[in-house]
N, C-alpha and C positions, 0 to 999 in steps of 0.2 A: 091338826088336820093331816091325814095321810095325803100322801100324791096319787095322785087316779093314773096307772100304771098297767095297759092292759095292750099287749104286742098284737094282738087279734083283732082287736080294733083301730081300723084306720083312718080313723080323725083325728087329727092334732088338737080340736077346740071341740071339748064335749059338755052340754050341758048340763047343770047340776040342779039337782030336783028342785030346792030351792030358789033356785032362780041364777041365772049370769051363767059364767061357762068357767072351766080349768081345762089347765093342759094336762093332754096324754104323754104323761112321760114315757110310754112303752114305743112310741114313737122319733125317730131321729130328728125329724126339726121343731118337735119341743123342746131338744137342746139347744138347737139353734139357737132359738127363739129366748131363750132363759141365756145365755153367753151373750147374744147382740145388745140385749136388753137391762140387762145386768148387771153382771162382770166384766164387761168390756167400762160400761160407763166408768163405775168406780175406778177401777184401774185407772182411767186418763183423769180421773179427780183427784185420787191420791197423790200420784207424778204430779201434777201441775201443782197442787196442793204444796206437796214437801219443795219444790222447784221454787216457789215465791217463798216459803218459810225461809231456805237456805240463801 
């Protein structure tokens, strides 16, 4: 599935013909949103992760 990528439109949450919504990545706080949600998490599961391994 491609990312719906469209700087012209300014909705973060756009819906898809099928039903539910994706984010507009041509938008800045659908990176937000993809980082907060994300990559932040992992990141502190990883650390914590390897922190009790060690």
């Amino acid at each position: 599935m491609a990312l719906y990528r469209d700087p012209r439109d300014k909705r973060v949450f756009v819906p898809r013909p099928g039903g539910g919504v994706v984010l507009n990545f041509g938008h800045p706080i659908a990176w937000a949103i993809l980082v907060c949600t994300t990559i932040i998490p992992f990141v502190i599961v990883t650390v914590v992760t390897v922190a009790v391994l060690l």
